[in-house]
C-alpha positions as CSV (number, residue, x, y, z in Angstrom):
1,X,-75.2,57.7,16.0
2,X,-71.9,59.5,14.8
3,X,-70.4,58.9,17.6
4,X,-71.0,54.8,17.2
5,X,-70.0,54.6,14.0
6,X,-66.7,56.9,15.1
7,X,-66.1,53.7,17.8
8,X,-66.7,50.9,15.6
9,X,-64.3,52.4,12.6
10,X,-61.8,53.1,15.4
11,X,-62.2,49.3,17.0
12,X,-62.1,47.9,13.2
13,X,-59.2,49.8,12.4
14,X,-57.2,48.2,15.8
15,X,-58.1,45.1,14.1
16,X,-56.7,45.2,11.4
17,X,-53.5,46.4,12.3
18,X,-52.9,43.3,14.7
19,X,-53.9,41.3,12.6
20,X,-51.2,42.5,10.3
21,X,-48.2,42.7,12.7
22,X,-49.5,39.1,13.6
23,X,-49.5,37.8,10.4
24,X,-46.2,39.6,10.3
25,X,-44.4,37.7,12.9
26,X,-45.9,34.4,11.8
27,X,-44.2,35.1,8.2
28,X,-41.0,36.2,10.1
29,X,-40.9,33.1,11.9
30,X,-42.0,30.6,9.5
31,X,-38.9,32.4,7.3
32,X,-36.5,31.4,9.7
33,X,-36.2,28.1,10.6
34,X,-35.6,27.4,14.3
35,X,-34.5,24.4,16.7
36,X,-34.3,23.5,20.6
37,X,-31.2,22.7,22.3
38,X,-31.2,19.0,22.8
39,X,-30.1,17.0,25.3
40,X,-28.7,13.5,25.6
41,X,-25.9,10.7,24.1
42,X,-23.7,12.5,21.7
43,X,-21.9,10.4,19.5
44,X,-18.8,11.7,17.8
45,X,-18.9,9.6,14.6
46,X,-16.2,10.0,11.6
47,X,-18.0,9.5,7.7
48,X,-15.9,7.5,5.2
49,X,-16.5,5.8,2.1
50,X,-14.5,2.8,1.5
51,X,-14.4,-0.7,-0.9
52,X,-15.0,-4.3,0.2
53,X,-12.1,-6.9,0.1
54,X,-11.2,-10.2,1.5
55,X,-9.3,-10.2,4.6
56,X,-7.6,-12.8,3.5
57,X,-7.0,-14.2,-0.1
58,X,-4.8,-16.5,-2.2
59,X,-2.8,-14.6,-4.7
60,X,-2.1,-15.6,-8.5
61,X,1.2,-15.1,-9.3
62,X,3.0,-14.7,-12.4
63,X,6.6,-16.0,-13.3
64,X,8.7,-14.5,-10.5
65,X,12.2,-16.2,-11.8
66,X,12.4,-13.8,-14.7
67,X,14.2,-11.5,-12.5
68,X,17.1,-13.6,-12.8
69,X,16.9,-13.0,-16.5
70,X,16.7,-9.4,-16.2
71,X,13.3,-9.2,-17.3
72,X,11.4,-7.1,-15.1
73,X,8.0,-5.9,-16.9
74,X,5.9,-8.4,-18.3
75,X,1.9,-7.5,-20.5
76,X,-0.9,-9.3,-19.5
77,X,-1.9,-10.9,-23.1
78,X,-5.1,-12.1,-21.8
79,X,-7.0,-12.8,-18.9
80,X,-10.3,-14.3,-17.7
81,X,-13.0,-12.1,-17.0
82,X,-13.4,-10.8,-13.1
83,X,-15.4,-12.8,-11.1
84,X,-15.0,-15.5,-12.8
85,X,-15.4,-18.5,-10.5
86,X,-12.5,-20.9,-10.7
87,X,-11.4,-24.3,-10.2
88,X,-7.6,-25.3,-9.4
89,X,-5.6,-25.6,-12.6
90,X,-7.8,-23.6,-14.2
91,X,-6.4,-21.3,-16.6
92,X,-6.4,-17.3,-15.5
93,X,-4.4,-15.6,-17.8
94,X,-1.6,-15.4,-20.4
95,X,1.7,-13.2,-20.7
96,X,3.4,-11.7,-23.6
97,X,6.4,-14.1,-23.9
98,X,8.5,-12.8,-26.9
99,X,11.5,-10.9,-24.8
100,X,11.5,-14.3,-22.8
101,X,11.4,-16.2,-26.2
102,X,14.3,-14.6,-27.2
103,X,16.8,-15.1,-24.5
104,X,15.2,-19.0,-24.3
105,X,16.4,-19.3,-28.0
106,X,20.0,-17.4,-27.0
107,X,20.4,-19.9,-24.2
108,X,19.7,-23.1,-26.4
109,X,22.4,-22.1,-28.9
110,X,24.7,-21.7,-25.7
111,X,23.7,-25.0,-24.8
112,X,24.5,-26.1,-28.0
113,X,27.7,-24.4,-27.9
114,X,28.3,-26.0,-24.8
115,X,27.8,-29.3,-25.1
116,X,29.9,-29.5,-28.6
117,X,33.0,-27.8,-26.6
118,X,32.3,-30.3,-23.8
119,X,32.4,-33.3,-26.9
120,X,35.4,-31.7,-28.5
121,X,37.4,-31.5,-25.4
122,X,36.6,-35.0,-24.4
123,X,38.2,-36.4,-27.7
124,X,41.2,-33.8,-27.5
125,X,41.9,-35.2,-23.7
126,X,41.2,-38.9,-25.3
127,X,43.8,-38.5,-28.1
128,X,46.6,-36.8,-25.8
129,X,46.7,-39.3,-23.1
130,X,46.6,-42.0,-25.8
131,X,49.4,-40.5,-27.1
132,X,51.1,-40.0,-24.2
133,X,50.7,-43.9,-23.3
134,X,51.9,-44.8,-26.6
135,X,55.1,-42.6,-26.3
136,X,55.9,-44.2,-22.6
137,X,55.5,-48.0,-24.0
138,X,58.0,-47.2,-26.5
139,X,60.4,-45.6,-24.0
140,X,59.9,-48.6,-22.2
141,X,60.9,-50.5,-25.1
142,X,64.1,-48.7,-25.8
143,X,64.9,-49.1,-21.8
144,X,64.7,-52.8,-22.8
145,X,66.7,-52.9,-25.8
146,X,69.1,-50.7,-24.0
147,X,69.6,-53.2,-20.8
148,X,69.6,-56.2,-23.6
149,X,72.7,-54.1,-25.4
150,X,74.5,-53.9,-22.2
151,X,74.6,-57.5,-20.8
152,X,76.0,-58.2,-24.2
153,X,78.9,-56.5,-24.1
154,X,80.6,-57.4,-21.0
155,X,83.1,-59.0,-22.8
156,X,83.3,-56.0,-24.7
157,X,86.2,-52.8,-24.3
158,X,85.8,-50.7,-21.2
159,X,85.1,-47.9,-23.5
160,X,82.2,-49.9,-25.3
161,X,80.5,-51.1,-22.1
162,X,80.5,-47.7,-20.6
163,X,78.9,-46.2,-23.8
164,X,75.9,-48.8,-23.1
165,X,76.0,-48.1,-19.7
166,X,75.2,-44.5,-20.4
167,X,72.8,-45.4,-23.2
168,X,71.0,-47.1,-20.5
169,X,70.8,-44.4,-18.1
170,X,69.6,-41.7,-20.6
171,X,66.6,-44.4,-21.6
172,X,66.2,-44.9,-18.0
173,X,65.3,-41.5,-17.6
174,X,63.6,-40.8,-20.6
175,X,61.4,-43.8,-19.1
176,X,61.1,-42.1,-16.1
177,X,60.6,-38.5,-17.5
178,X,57.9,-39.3,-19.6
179,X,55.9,-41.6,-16.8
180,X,55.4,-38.2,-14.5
181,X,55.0,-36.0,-17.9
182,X,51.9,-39.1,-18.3
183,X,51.1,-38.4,-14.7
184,X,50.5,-34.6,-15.1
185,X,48.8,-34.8,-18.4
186,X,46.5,-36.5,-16.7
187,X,45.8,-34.8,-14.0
188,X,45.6,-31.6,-16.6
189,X,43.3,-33.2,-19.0
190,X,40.7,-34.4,-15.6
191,X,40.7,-30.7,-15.0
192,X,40.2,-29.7,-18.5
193,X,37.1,-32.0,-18.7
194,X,35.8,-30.9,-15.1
195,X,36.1,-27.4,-16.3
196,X,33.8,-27.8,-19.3
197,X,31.6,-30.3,-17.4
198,X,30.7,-27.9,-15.3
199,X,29.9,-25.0,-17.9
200,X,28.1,-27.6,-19.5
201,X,25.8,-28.2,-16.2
202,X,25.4,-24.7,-16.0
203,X,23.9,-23.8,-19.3
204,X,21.8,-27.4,-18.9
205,X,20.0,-25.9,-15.7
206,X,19.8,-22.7,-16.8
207,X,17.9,-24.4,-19.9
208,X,15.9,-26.2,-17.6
209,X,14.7,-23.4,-15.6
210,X,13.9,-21.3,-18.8
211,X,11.9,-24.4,-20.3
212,X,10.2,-24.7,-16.7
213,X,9.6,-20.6,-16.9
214,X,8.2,-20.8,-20.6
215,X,5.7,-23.0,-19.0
216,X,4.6,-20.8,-16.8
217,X,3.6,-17.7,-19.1
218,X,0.0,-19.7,-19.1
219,X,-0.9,-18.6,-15.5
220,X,-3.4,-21.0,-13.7
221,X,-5.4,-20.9,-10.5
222,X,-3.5,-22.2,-7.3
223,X,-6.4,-22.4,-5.5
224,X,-10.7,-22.9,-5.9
225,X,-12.5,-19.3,-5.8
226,X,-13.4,-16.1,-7.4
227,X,-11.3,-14.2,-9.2
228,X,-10.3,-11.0,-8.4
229,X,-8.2,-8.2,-9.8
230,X,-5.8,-7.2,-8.6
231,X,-4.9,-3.3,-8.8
232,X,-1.9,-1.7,-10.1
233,X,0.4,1.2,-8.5
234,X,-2.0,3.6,-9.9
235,X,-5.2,2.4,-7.8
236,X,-6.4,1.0,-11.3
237,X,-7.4,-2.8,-11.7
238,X,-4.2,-4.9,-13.7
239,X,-6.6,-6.2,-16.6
240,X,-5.3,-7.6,-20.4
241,X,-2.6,-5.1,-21.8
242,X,-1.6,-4.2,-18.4
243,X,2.1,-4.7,-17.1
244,X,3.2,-6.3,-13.8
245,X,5.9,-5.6,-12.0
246,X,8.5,-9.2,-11.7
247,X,9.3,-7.7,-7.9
248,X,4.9,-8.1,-6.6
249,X,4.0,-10.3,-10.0
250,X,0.8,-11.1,-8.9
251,X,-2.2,-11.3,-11.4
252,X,-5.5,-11.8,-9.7
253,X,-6.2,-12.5,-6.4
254,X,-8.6,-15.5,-5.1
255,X,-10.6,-13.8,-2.0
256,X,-12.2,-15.9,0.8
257,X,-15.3,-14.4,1.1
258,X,-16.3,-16.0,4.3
259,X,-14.2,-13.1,5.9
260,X,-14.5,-9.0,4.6
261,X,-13.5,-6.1,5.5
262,X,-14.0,-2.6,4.6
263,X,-11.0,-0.2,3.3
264,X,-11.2,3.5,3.8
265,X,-9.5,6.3,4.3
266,X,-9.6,9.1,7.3
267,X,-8.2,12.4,6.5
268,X,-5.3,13.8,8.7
269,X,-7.3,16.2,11.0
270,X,-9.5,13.4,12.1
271,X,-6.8,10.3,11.6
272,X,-6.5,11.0,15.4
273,X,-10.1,9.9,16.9
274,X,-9.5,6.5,15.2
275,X,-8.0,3.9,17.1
276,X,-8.2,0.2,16.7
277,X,-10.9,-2.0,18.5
278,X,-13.8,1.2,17.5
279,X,-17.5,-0.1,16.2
280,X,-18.3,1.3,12.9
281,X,-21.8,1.3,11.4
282,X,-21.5,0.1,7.6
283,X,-24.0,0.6,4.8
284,X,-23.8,-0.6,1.1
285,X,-24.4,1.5,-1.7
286,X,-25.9,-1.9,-3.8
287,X,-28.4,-2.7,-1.1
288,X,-29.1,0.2,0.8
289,X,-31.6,-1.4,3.3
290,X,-28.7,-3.4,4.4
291,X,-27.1,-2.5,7.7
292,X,-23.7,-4.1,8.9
293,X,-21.6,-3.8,11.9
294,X,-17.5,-3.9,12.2
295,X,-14.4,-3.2,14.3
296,X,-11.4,-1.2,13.4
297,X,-8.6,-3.8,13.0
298,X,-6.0,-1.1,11.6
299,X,-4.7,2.4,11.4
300,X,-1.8,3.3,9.1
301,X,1.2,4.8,10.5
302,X,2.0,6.8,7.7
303,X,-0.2,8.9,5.3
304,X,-0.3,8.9,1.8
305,X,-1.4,11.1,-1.5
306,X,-4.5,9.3,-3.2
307,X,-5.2,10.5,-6.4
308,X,-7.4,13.2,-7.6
309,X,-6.8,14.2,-3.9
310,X,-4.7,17.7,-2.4
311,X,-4.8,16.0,1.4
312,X,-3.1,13.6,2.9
313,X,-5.0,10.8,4.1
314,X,-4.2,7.5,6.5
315,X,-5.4,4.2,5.5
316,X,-7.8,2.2,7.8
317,X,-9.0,-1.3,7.4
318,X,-12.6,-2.5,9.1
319,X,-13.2,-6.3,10.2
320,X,-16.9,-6.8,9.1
321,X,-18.5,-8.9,11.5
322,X,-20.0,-11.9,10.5
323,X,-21.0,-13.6,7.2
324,X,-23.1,-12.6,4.8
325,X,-22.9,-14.6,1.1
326,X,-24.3,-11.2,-0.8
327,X,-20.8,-9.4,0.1
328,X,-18.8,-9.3,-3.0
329,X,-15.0,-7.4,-3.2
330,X,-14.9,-3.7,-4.6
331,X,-18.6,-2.9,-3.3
332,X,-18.5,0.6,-2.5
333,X,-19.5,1.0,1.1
334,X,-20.6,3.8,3.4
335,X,-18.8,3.6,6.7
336,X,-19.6,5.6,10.5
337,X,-16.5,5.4,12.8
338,X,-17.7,5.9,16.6
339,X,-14.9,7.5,17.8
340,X,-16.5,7.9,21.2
341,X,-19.7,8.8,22.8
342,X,-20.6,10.9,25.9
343,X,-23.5,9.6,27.7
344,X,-24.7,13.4,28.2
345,X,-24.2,15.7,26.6
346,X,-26.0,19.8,25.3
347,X,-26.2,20.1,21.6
348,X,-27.4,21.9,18.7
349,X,-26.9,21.7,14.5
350,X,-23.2,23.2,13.1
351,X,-25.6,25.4,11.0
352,X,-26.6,26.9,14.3
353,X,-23.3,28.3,14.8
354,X,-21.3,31.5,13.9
355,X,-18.1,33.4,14.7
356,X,-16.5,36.3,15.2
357,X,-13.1,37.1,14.0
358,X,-12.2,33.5,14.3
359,X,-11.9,34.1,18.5
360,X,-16.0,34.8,19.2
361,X,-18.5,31.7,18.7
362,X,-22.0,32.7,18.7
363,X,-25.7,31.6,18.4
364,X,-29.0,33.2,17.5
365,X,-30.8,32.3,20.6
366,X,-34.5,33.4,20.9
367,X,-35.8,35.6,24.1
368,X,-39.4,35.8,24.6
369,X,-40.0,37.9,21.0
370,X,-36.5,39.3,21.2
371,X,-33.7,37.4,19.2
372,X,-30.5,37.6,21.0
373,X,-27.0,36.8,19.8
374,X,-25.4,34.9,22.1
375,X,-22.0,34.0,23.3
376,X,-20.9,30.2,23.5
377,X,-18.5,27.9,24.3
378,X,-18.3,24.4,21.9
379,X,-17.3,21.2,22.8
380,X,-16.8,18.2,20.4
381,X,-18.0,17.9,16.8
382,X,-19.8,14.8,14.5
383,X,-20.7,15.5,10.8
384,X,-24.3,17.0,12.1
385,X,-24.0,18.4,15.8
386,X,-22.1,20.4,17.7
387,X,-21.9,20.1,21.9
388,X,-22.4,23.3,24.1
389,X,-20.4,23.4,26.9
390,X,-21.9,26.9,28.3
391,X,-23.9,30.0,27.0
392,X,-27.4,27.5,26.0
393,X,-29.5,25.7,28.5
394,X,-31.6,22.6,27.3
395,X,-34.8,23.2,25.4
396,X,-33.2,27.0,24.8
397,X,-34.3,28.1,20.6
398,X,-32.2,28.7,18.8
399,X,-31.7,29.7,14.6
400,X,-30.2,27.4,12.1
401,X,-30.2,31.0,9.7
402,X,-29.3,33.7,10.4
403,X,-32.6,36.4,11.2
404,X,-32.9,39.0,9.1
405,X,-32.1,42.8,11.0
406,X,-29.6,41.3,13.8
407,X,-26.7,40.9,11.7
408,X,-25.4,44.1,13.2
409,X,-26.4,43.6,16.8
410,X,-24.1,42.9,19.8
411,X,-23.0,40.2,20.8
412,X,-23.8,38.5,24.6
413,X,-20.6,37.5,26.1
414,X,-20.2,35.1,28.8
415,X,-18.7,37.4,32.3
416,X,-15.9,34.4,32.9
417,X,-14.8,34.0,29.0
418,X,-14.7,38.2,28.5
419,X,-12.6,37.8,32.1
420,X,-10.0,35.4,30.7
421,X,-10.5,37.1,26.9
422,X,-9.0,40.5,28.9
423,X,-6.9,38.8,30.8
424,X,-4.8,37.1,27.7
425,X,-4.8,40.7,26.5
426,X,-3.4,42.0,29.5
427,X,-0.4,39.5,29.6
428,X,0.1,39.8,25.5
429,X,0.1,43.7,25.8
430,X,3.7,45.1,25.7
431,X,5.3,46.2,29.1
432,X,6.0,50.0,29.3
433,X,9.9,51.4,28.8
434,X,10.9,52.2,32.7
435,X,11.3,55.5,33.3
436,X,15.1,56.7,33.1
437,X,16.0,58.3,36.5
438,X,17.1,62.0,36.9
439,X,21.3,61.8,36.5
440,X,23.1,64.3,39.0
441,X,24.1,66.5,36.5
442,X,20.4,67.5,35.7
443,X,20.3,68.9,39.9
């Protein structure tokens, strides 16, 4: 009887203790979380977040011919609410016009200026040749009276008819003098008057560019559509208060809808995946069961500094294809480049993944009930996945954590990468100094 009892304690207490090393290991695994190695397509995909626009649009323009007044900042006064639907000659929006006003009011007083010097000269010119035409009919007159004097007096002394004779001559060429002194008055007072004609003309267009300009300052749609703001230097929209610049004075924009696009931008280290003609999967953040398709149309040369941002970054536009009326510009949008995609490809999570000393890349791979760290070699990367190019086979387990107790274990290297790993040591290890030859002295 003892001796059952002794067996059936014995058998309970084997029991119990597998049934707590089992409940053990089920706890140990169910802490750490574990995956297969998968095979199949890999796609290498790039994540952006980028804004709607128009491909193509219609700007508003301000006054660009203030530049030739040296005005080269104008404030936005007002200006019709965004996305405002518009009809051409409708008005968009007014500028600040008082440093304009002033030099319109400086340039009608030089106008006025102008046109008195023009009348003043006129009547100068007017009374000199006047003048001069009175003085040469009189000279003419006393060339008369002189010729009169002298067929009179040819029965007159020698003496007497040669004073008349020289009488003559002098009003002769008085006559004569004053005729080409009439000749180049003239000719001085046409230039006089084509001088100040042509001021005149001057300030009178310049007039009637500022009055066209002043017009202007009421800014009004070119074209039928939506309006759109347009944004500043800063990356912030140009709304009332704002200044534009009189080299890009554009106000608004009027977008043809029929035609988006999508623009993002790829940071430096992954600028070079994107080339132009790649599909991109879009998503909007204001209808998230919406799913759109593009192309990249366009990779920036050069980088740029956005702000709020330490990296450099590349700008790249994405053609959305197709129509769809719900698309409106400055919709924030959610954007996967396809960079490329192998048809075949071994991989596991980027949380599955660890390194050693920057040189070493390593999973936890399971092994029957052992856990085995586990030398590999990577291939490509997307934002999830990473492909394995050796050290896995497909369907292999591996941990996305690491297990708890092989932190300090060895590592499994791969025969051909510790090969190469020694060789590179081999040829980066310094050569020995030669050994210096006995001299024959020393003999």
């Amino acid at each position: 009887m003892k001796k059952k009892l002794l067996i059936g304690g014995g058998a309970l207490a084997v029991l119990l203790v597998v049934f707590f090393i089992v409940r053990g290991n089920k706890a140990s695994e169910t802490a750490d979380v574990m995956t297969s190695v998968k095979r199949g397509p890999f796609k290498i995909e790039i994540e952006t977040t980028g804004e709607l626009e128009a491909k193509n649009s219609v700007k508003i323009l301000g006054p660009s011919q203030l530049r030739d007044f040296r005005i080269w900042n104008v404030t936005i006064q007002s200006i019709i609410d965004e996305g405002t639907v518009v009809k051409k000659g409708d008005w968009v929006a007014t500028l600040d016009r008082s440093e304009f006003q002033n030099r319109f009011n400086e340039k009608q007083i030089e106008l006025e200026k102008a046109n008195s010097k023009f009348v003043q000269t006129q009547l100068d010119t007017t009374l000199q040749m006047r003048q001069s035409r009175d003085e040469l009919i009189n000279l003419r007159y006393g060339k008369d009276e002189k010729q009169i004097v002298l067929d009179q007096s040819k029965f007159e002394p020698p003496a007497t008819i040669k004073q008349n004779q020289i009488d003559l001559e002098k009003a002769i060429r008085a006559y004569d003098q004053a005729t080409e002194n009439n000749k180049i008055k003239k000719k001085q007072n046409i230039e006089k008057m084509r001088e100040v004609s042509a001021e005149l003309r001057k300030v009178q267009n310049e007039f009637t560019s500022m009055t066209k300009v002043m017009e202007s300052f009421n800014v009004i749609a070119p074209e039928d559509g939506m309006v759109i703001y347009e944004k500043g230097w800063d990356g912030k929209p140009i709304k009332g208060g704002s200044q534009i610049n009189m080299w890009e004075p554009t106000v608004a924009t009027l977008p043809d809808l029929t035609k988006m696009m999508s623009k993002t931008y790829v940071n430096e280290v992954d600028v070079r995946k994107v080339k132009a003609g790649q599909d991109v999967s879009i998503g909007l953040d204001a209808y998230p069961d919406k799913k759109l398709t593009g192309k990249v149309i366009r990779v920036a040369n050069v980088g740029e500094q956005r702000p709020n941002s330490d990296a450099k970054v590349f700008e790249v536009a994405v053609e959305i294809n197709g129509t769809d009326p719900t698309l409106r510009p400055s919709m924030t949008t959610s954007n996967r480049i396809i960079a490329s995609v192998i048809d075949s490809a071994m991989f596991v999570p980027l949380e599955c993944l660890h390194s050693q000393a920057d040189t070493i890349t390593y999973v936890f791979k399971k092994e029957g009930i052992n856990t085995v760290k586990q030398e590999v070699v990577v291939g490509q990367t997307n934002s999830n996945d990473v492909v394995i190019l050796k050290g896995l086979v497909e369907d292999d387990r591996v941990y996305l954590s690491i297990p708890a107790g092989s932190e300090n274990d060895e590592i499994s290297l791969l025969k051909e990468m510790n090969g190469k790993r020694k060789k590179k040591e081999e040829e980066e290890k310094p050569a020995e100094p030669a050994k210096k030859l006995p001299t024959a002295s020393s003999n």
